[in-house]
Steps between C-alpha positions, in 0.01 A plus 500: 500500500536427879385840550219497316371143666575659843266808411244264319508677181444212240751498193363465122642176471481193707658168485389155385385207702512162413076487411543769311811411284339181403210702374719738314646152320177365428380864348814524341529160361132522353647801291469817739737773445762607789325909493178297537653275767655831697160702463332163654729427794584882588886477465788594298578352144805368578383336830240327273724400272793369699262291703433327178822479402529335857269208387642468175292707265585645235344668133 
């Protein structure tokens, strides 16, 4: 991964910020699926979901 960053090549999936995991809670609380959610914010499944797991979420 350092490589990559060093030679600028951008990776399929990216990580989470804080504005964006709220919105993932608020789309996910109002009923939006997690392959929705990962489709939305660009990043792996199970990066979606343990962030929600994170806040407490669960279905």
């Amino acid at each position: 991964m350092r490589f990559l960053k060093l030679h600028c090549v951008e990776t399929r999936y990216r990580r989470l910020n804080e504005e964006q995991i709220d919105e993932a809670v608020e789309l996910y609380v109002r009923g939006m699926s997690l392959a929705k959610l990962r489709k939305r914010l660009g990043v792996d499944p199970k990066t979606a979901k343990a962030r929600l797991l994170e806040r407490g979420l669960e279905r």
